[in-house]
FIKOLZA-1660 file (N, C-alpha, C; in steps of 0.1 Angstrom, whole numbers, plus 5000, padded with zeros to 4 digits):
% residues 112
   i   px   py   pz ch aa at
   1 5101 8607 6483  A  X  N
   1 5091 8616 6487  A  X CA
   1 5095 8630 6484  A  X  C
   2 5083 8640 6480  A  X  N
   2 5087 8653 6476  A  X CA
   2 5082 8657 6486  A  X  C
   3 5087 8672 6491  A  X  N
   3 5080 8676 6503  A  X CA
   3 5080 8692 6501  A  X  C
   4 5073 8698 6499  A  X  N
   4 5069 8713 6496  A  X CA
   4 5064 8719 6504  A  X  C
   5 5070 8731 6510  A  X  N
   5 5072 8742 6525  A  X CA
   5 5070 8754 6514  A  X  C
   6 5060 8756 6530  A  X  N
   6 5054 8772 6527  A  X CA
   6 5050 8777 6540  A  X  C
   7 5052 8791 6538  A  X  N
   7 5044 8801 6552  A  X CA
   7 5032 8807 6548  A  X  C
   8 5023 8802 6559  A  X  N
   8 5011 8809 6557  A  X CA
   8 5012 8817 6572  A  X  C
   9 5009 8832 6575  A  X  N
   9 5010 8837 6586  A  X CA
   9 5014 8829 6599  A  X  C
  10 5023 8830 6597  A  X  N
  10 5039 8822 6607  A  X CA
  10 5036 8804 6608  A  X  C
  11 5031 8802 6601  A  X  N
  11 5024 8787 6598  A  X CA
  11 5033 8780 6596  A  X  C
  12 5042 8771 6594  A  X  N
  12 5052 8762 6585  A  X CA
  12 5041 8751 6576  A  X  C
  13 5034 8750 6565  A  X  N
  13 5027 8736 6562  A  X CA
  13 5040 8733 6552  A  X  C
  14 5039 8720 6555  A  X  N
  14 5044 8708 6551  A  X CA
  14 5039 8700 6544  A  X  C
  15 5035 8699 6528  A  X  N
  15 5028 8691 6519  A  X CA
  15 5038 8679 6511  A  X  C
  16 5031 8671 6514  A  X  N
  16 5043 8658 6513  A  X CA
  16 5035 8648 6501  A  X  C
  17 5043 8642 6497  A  X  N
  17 5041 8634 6480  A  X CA
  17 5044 8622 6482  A  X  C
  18 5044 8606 6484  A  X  N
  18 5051 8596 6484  A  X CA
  18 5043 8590 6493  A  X  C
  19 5057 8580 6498  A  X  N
  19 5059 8571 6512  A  X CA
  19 5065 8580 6522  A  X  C
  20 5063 8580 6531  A  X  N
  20 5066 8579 6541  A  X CA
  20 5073 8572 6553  A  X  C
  21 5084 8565 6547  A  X  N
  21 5090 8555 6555  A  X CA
  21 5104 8557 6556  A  X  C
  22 5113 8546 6562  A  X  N
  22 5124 8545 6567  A  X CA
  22 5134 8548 6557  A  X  C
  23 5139 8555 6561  A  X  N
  23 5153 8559 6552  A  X CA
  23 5154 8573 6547  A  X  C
  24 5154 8579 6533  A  X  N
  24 5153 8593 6531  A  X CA
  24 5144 8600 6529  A  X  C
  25 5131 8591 6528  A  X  N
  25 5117 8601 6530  A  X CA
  25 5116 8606 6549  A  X  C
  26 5125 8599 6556  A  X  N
  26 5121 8604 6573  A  X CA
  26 5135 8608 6573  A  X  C
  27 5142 8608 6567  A  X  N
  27 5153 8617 6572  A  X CA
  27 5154 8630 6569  A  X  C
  28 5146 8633 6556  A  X  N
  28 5144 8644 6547  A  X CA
  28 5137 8657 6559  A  X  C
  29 5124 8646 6562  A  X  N
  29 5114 8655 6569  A  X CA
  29 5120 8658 6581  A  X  C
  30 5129 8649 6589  A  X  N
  30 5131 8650 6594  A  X CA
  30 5140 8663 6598  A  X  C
  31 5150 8665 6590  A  X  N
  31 5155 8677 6586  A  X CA
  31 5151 8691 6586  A  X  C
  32 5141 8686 6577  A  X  N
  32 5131 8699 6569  A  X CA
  32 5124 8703 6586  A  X  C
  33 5119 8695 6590  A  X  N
  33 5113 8699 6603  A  X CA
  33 5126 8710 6619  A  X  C
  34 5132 8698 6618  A  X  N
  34 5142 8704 6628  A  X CA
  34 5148 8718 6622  A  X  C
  35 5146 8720 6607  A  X  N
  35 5154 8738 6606  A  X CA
  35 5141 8745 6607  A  X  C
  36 5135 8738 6605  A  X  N
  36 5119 8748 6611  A  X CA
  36 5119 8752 6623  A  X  C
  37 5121 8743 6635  A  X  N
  37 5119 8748 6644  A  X CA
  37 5132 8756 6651  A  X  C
  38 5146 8753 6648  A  X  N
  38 5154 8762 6648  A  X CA
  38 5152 8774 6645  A  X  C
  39 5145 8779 6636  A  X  N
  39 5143 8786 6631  A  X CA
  39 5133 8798 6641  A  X  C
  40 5126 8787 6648  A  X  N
  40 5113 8794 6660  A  X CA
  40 5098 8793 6653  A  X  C
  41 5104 8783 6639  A  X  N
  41 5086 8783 6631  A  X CA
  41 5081 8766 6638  A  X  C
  42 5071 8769 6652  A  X  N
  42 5070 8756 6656  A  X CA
  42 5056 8754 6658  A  X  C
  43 5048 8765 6646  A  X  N
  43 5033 8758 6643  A  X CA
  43 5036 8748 6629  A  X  C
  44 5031 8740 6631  A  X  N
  44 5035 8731 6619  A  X CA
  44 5019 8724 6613  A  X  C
  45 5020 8722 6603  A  X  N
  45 5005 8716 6593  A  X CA
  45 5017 8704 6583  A  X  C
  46 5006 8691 6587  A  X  N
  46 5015 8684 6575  A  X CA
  46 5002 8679 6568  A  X  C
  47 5007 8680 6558  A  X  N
  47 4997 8677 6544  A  X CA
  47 4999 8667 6543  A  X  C
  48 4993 8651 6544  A  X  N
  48 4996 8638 6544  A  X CA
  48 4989 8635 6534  A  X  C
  49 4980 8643 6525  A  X  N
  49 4963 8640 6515  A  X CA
  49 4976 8630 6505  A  X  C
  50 4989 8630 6507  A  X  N
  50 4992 8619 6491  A  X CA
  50 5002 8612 6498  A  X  C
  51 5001 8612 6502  A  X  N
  51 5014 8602 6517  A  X CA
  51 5003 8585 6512  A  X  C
  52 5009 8580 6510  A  X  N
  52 4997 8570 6506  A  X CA
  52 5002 8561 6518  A  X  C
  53 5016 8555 6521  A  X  N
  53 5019 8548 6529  A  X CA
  53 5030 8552 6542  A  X  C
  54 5030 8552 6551  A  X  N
  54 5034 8555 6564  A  X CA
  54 5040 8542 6575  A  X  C
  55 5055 8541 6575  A  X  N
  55 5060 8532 6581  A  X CA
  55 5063 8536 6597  A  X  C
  56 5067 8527 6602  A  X  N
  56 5066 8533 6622  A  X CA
  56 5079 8543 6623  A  X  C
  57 5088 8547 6612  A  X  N
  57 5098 8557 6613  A  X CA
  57 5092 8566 6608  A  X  C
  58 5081 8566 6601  A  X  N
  58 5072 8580 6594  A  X CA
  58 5061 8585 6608  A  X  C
  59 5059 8576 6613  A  X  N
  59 5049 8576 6626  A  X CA
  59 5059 8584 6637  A  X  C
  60 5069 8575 6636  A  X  N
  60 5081 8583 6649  A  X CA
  60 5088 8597 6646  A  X  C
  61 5086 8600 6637  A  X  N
  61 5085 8613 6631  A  X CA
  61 5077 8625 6635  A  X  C
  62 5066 8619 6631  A  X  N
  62 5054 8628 6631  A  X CA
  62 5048 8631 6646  A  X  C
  63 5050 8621 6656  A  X  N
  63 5054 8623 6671  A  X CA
  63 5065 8629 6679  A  X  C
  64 5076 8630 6667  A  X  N
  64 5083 8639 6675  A  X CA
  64 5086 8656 6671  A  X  C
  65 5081 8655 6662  A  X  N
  65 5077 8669 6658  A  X CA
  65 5066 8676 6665  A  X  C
  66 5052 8671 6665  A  X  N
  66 5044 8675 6672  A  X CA
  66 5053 8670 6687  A  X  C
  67 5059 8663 6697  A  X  N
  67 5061 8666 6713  A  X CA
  67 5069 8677 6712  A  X  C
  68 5081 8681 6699  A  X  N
  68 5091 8692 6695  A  X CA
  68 5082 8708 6699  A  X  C
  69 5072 8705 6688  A  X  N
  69 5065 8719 6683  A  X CA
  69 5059 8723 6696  A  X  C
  70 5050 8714 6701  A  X  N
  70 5042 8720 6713  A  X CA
  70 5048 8724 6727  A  X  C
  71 5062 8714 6725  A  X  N
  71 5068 8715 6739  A  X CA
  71 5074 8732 6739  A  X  C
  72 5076 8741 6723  A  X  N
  72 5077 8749 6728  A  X CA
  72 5072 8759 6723  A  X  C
  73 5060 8756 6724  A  X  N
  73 5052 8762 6723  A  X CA
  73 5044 8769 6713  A  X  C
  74 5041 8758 6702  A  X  N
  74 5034 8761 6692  A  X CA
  74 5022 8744 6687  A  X  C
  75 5024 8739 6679  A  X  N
  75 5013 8728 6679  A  X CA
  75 5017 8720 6665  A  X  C
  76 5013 8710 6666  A  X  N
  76 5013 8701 6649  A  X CA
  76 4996 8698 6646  A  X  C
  77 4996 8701 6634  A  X  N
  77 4980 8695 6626  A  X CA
  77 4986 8684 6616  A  X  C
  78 4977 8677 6616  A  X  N
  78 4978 8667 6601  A  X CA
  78 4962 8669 6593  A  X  C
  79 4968 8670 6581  A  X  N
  79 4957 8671 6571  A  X CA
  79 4958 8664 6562  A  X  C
  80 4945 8658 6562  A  X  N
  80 4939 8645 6548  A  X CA
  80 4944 8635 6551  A  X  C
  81 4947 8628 6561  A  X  N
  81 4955 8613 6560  A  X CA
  81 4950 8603 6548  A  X  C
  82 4959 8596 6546  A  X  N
  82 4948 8586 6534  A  X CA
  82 4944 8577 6544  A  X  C
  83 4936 8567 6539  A  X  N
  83 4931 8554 6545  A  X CA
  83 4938 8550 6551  A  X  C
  84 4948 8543 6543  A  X  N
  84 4954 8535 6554  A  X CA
  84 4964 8542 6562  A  X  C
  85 4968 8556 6559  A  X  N
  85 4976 8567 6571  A  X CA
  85 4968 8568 6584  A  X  C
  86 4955 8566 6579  A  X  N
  86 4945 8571 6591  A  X CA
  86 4938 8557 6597  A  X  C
  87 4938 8545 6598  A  X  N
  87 4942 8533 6602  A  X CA
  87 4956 8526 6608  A  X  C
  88 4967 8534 6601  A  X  N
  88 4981 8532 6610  A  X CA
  88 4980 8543 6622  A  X  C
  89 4976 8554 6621  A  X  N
  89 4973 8562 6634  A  X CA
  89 4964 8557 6645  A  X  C
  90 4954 8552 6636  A  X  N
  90 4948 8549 6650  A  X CA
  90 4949 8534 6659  A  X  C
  91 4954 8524 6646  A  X  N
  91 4961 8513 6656  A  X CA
  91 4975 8523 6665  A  X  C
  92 4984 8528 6661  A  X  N
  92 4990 8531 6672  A  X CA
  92 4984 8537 6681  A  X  C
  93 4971 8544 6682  A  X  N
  93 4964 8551 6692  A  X CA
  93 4968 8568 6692  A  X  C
  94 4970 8572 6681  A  X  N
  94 4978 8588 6678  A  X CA
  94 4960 8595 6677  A  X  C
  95 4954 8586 6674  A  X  N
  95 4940 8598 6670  A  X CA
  95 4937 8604 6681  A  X  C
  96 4939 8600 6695  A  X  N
  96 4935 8610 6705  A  X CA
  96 4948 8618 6708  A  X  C
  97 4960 8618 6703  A  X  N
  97 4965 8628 6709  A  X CA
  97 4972 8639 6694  A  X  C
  98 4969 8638 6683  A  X  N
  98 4973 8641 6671  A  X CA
  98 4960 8646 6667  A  X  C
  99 4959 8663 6664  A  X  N
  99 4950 8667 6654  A  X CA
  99 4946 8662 6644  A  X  C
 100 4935 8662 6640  A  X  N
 100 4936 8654 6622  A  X CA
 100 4924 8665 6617  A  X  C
 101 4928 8673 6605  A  X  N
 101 4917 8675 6601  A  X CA
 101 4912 8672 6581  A  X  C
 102 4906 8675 6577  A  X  N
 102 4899 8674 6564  A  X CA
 102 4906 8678 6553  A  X  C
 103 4906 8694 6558  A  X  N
 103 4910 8707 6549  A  X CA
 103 4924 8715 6560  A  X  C
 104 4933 8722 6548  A  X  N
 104 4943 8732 6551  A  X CA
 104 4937 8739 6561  A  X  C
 105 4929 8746 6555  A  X  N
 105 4926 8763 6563  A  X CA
 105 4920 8764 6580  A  X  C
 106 4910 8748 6583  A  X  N
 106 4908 8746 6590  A  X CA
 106 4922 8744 6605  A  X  C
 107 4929 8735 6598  A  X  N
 107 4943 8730 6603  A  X CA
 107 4951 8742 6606  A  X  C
 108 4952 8754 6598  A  X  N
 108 4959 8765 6599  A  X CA
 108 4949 8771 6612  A  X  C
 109 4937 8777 6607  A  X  N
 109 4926 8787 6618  A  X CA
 109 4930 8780 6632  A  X  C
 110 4934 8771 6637  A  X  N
 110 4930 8763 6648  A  X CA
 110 4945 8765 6657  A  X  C
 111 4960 8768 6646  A  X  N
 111 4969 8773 6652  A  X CA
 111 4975 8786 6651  A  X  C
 112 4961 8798 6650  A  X  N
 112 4961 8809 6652  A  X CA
 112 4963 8815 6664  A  X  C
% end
């Protein structure tokens, strides 16, 4: 998995390329996330539009970053899920408590 970080007005997005799964695609992010929020950048946008597949360590991830971000006090978006990203969310039941939107800029305006 490739995973490309940028700041947009104190924003962290997180645009991700691959799988999503067990091993060094969730340990990577996992990383990549935790110096983020060390850091105090704990609005977060993950760009999921090429994530094609998402395993329950990609899922356990992306829950603990969003309970991370918000608990202190900032939020997680996800943007573009593919199909079947956005059918593994909602069998686990993440679509009511996980933002999901369409487009970036929307995802970003919403954690202004």
């Amino acid at each position: 998995m490739d995973i490309h970080i940028h700041q947009q007005d104190g924003i962290t997005i997180f645009r991700m390329v691959g799988d999503l799964r067990r091993g060094d695609p969730v340990d990577d992010l996992k990383q990549q996330i935790d110096d983020a929020v060390a850091r105090g950048d704990v609005k977060v946008v993950l760009n999921i539009g090429q994530v094609n597949m998402i395993d329950s360590s990609g899922i356990g991830i992306i829950v603990r970053a969003h309970t991370t971000s918000v608990q202190r006090g900032g939020g997680l978006r996800l943007v573009k899920p593919s199909k079947f990203a956005l059918q593994t969310l909602k069998i686990c039941g993440l679509l009511n408590v996980l933002s999901v939107f369409d487009e970036e800029e929307p995802a970003i305006d919403s954690l202004r």
